[in-house]
Every structure is written in C-alpha cells, then in structure tokens.
Legacy VTK file of the C-alpha trace (Angstrom):
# vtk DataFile Version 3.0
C-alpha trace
ASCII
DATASET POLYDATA
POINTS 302 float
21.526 32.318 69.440
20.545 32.461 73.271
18.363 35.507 72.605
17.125 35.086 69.169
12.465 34.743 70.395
9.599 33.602 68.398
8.332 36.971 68.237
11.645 38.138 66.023
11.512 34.819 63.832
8.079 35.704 62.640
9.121 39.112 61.887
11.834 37.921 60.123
9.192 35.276 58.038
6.926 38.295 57.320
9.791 40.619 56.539
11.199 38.023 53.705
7.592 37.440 52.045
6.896 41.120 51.745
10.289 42.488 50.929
9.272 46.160 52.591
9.122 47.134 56.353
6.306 49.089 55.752
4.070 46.502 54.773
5.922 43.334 57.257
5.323 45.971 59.786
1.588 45.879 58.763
1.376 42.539 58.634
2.652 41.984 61.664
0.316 44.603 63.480
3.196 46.870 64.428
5.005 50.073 63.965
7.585 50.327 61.077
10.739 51.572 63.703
9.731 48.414 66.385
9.980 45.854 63.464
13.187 47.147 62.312
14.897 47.283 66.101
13.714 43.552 65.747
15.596 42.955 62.525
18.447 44.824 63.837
18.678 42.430 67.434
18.235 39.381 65.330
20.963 40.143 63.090
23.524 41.372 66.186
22.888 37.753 67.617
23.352 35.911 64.542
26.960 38.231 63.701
25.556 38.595 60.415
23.015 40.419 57.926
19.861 38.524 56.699
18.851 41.219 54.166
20.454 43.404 52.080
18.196 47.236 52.289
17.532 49.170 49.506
15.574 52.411 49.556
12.312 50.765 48.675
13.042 46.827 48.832
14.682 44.574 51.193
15.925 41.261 49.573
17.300 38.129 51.517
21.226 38.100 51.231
22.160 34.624 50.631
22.334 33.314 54.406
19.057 35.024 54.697
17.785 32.706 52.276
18.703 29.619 54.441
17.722 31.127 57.305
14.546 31.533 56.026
13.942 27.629 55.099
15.106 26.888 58.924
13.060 29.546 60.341
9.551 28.444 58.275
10.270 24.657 60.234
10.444 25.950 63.294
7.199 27.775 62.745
5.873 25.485 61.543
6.925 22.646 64.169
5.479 25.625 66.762
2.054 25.896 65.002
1.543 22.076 65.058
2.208 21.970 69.172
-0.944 24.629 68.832
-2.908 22.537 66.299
-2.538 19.336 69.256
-3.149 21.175 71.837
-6.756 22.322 69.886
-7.353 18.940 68.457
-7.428 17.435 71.956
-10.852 19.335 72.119
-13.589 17.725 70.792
-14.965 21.422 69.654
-13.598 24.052 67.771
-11.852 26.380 69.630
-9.193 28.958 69.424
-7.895 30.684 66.135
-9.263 29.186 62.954
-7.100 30.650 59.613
-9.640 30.515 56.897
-8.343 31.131 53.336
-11.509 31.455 50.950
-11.018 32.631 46.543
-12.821 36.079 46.276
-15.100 34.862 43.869
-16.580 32.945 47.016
-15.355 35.152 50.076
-18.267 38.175 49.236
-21.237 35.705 49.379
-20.551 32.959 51.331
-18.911 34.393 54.239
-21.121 36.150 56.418
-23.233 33.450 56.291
-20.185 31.076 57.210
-19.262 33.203 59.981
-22.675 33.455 61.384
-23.093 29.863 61.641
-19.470 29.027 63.356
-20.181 31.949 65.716
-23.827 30.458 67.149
-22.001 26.922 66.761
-18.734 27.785 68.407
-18.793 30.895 70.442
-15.309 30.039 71.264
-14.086 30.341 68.239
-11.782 33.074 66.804
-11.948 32.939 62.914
-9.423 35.125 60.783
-9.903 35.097 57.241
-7.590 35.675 54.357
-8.903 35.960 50.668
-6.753 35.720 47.766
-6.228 33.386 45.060
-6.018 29.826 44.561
-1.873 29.568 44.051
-1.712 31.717 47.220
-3.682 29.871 49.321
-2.252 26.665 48.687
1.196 27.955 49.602
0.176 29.854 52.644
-1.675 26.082 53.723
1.793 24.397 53.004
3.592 26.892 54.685
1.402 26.517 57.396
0.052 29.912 57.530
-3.549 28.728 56.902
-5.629 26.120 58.706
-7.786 25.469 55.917
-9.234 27.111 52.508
-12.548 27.283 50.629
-11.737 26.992 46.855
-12.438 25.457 43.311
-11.753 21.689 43.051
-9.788 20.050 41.948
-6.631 21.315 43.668
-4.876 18.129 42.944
-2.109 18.674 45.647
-1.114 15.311 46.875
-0.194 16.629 50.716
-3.543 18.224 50.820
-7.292 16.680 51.850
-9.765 17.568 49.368
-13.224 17.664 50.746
-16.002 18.448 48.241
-19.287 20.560 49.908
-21.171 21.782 46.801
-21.473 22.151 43.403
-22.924 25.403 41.722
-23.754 26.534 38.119
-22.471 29.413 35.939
-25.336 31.545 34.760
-24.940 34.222 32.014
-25.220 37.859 32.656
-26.256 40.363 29.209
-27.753 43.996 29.247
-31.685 43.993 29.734
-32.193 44.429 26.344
-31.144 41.162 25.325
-33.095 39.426 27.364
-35.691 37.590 25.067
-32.503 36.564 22.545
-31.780 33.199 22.731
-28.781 31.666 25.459
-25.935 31.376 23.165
-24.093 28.112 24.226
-20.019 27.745 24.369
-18.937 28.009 20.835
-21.608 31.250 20.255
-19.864 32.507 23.427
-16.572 32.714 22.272
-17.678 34.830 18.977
-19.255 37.809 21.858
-17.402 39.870 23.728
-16.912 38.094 26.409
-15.805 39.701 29.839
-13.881 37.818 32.072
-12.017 38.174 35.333
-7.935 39.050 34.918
-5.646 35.920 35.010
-5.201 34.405 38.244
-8.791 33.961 39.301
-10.133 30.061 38.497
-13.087 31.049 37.337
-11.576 32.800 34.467
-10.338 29.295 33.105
-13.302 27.438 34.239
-15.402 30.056 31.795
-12.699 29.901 29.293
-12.857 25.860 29.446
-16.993 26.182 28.973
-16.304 28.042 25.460
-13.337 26.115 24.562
-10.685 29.219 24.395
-7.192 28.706 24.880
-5.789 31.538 27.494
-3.374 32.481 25.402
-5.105 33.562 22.402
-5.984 37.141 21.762
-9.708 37.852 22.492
-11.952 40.668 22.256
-12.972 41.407 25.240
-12.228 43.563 28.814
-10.447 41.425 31.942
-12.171 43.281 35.719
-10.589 42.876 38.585
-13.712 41.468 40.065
-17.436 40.135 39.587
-19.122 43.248 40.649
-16.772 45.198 37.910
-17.620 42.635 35.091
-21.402 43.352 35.708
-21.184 47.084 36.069
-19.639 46.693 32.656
-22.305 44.679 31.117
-24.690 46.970 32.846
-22.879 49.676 30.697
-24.110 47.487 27.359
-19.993 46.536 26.402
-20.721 42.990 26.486
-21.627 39.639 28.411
-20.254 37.424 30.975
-20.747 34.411 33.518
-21.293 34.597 36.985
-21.400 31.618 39.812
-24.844 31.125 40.948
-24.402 32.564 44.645
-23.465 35.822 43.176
-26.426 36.491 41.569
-28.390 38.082 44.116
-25.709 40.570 45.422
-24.092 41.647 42.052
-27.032 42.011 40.152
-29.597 43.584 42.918
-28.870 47.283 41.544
-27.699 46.510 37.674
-29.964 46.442 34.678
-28.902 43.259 33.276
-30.684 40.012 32.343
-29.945 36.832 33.938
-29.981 33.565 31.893
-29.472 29.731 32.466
-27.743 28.093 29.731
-28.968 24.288 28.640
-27.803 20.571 29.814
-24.652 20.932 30.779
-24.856 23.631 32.201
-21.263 25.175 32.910
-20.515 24.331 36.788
-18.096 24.323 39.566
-16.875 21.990 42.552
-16.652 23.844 45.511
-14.795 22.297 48.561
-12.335 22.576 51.390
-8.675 21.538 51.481
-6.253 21.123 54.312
-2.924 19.343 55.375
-3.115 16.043 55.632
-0.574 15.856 58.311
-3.066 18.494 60.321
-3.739 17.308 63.788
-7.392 19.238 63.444
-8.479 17.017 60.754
-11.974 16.081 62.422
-12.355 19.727 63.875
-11.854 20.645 60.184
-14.529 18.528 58.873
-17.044 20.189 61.332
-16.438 23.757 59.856
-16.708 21.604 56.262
-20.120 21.026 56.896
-20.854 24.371 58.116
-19.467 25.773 54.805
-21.755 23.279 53.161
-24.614 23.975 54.856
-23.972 27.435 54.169
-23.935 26.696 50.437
-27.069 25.435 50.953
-28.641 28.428 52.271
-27.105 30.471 49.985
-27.899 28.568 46.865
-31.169 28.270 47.933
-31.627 31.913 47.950
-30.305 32.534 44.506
-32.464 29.903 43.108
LINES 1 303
302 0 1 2 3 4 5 6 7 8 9 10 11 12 13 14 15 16 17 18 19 20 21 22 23 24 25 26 27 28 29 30 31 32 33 34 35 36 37 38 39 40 41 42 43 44 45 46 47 48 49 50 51 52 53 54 55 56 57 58 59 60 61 62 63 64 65 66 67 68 69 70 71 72 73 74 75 76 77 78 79 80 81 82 83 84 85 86 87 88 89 90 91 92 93 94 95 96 97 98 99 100 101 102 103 104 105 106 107 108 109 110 111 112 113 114 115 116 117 118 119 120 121 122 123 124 125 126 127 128 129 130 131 132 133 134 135 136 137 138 139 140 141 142 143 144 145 146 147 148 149 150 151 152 153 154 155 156 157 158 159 160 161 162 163 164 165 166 167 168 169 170 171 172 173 174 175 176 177 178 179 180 181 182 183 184 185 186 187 188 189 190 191 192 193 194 195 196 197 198 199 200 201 202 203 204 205 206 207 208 209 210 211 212 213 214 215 216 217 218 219 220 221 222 223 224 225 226 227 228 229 230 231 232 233 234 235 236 237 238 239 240 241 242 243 244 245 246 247 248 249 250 251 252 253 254 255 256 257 258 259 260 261 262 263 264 265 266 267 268 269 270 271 272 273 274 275 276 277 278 279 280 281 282 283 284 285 286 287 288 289 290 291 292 293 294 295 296 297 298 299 300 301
C-alpha cells in the first residue's frame, strides 16, 4: 500500500460513482487511457481487482465495494485538514463547492457570483447544479461545501439557514389574460404543466392544488422552466413559475403572468451545510450574499 496517492484514490471515488471511464475520466479533467493506467497501478498494489469491466459499465467487485467506504473517509478526513486550514481565515478564501437546484441556479447565480467576486477576490467558486437528493449526498459525502435549495431539507447532520422566501406566480397564453386566477382546486381540473419528477418544485406545485404524485394527470412533465413556458406559449396549457424566473423565462414568450390570492403558493429558500464543517462562519458570510442576492433579484421581478 506504500504507493497507493491521493491522486489514484479520487480516481478510484469518481470511477465507482460514474461506473464508465469515459465519463470518471471527465470528471476528473483527464484523458480516458491516464485514468485507466491509474486504475490499473492501484489495483497491482492492492494484489487485487476493484471493478469488474464490461464493455460499457464498470461495477465495483465486492472488495471494491469496501474499498470504496474506506476510501470516501479518507477523503473526506483530507478535505476537512483543507476546510481548517481555510477556516483559520477570517475571509473566504480558496475553493468554495457551491451546489444550487436548477430551478434557482439560472437566476440567481450570476448575481451570486458577482457579489462573492467584488467581496472576495480570492475566492475560487465551482458550482454544481442538480437536484435536491443529489446535493444532499454530494454535501454528506463531502463533495460540496454548501448548497442553495428548497427548505425544509430536514437532514439532522445538516445546518439549515433560511435567506428568502418567494411566491409562485401562474403563467397562461396571452389570451387568457383577463380570465379570472383559478385557485388550487380549479388548478388541478387544467392542464397543468409541471416539471418531471425529481425537481421540488414539482411537489411544492402539486401540494398548492392538492394532487397526489401518483395519480394520473392530464398534463405534459418539461425538463425545465424555460420548456414549460415555451409550451404554454404554444397555447397547450398553464403552469407556475417561482417569482425570480419571471423576468428571464418570460422576456420573449407571449404568455400572461398572474398572482394568485392570500396564500399565495410560496417557497423557503435557504442554505444547508455540515454541521461538523469547520467553515461554518465563512459559510454564513456567502449566506448573506445569497440573500442579498435574493433581494436584488426579487426586487427586479417585482
């Protein structure tokens, strides 16, 4: 085990969550053959195979699979001597790993990134956007610093910091526009477009009309916000949007834009992180960035 580095450990991590060299290799910023002579070196020192190949797939052979567990602590233990040697800065410096939901990540980032850059030139921030369920892992894996989501996360090893809270409005073709704004139950009798399974803000909509998930409905799933009002755009039905991306994904659609009455459907928006993370009060500086941000933005879609 003399020879086994860091530098073959995390190809091994990202070779085992992606299950192809082709995309580990990407991952990892390399080329396919140098991540497989890694593999290879790793597996001569051990005397034994961590994965068993396949012409598309790699899978962890059954050693692999404890190697793996052993190999995400050490990581992880090597991360946290970088998160204390950051914390004992009383700025924000050095690699930040943002995770943000992508029904945030379009709007609010650039102005997030604008704001850390003139308040911490220093700073390197690398963002990752994907879903909730991913993020979460990746921040218990220790793969993330922090996230940007939906509350509540309800985690117990996480910190939960709430920044903002933004409404739902409802998007319908132009030609609706002087009908009244249905409320929940009238919602769920429309077709009602909604973002595939997986996003949060597909159940947070669904919760607003009262729909169980797993009942049929007539409507079209989008892979996005800016799909859902292309397709309203197109007259094939309605379907809510957060406020902050109003502006962007309705600038070049002819739809109408409506507020529905008291309550009005809503979202927590906040920032979670490891409670055992040695950055915690570096954290809560970019936390009210992000919140400032929401401020700006918010105030521009209003």
């Amino acid at each position: 085990m003399k020879n086994v580095t860091l530098k073959q450990l995390r190809y091994f991590e990202a070779l085992a969550h992606h299950g192809h060299f082709g995309r580990a290799a990407e991952a990892c910023s390399i080329t396919q053959p140098a991540l497989s002579v890694q593999i290879k070196e790793l597996e001569q020192d051990l005397g034994a195979i961590l994965f068993e190949r396949a012409a598309r797939q790699v899978r962890l052979t059954t050693l692999g699979e404890a190697f793996l567990l052993r190999v995400q602590d050490v990581l992880r233990a090597v991360e946290g001597l970088g998160d204390l040697a950051r914390a004992s800065h009383t700025g924000l410096v050095g690699r930040l790993r943002l995770g943000v939901i992508p029904t945030i990540a379009p709007y609010l980032l650039p102005t997030i990134i604008t704001r850390l850059s003139r308040a911490h030139g220093e700073l390197d921030v690398f963002v990752r956007e994907t879903m909730t369920p991913k993020l979460v892992q990746e921040l218990l894996d220790g793969r993330l610093d922090a996230a940007i989501v939906a509350l509540p996360i309800g985690e117990p090893s996480l910190v939960e910091t709430e920044l903002f809270s933004e409404n739902f409005v409802l998007i319908r073709p132009r030609a609706e526009a002087g009908n009244p704004v249905p409320n929940g139950e009238e919602l769920r009798r429309m077709r009602l477009l909604l973002l595939e399974e997986g996003h949060c803000f597909r159940d947070q909509t669904l919760a607003f009309c009262n729909i169980q998930s797993s009942l049929p409905r007539d409507g079209l799933d989008g892979s996005s916000l800016s799909t859902l009002v292309q397709i309203v755009d197109a007259g094939m039905g309605v379907t809510l949007i957060p406020e902050m991306a109003v502006s962007v994904e309705t600038r070049a659609a002819s739809v109408s834009i409506a507020r529905f009455a008291e309550p009005q459907p809503s979202r927590r928006i906040g920032m979670i992180w490891r409670k055992t993370n040695p950055l915690g009060e570096q954290l809560m500086q970019v936390a009210e960035i992000v919140r400032q941000a929401g401020r700006q933005i918010r105030g521009q879609s209003s």
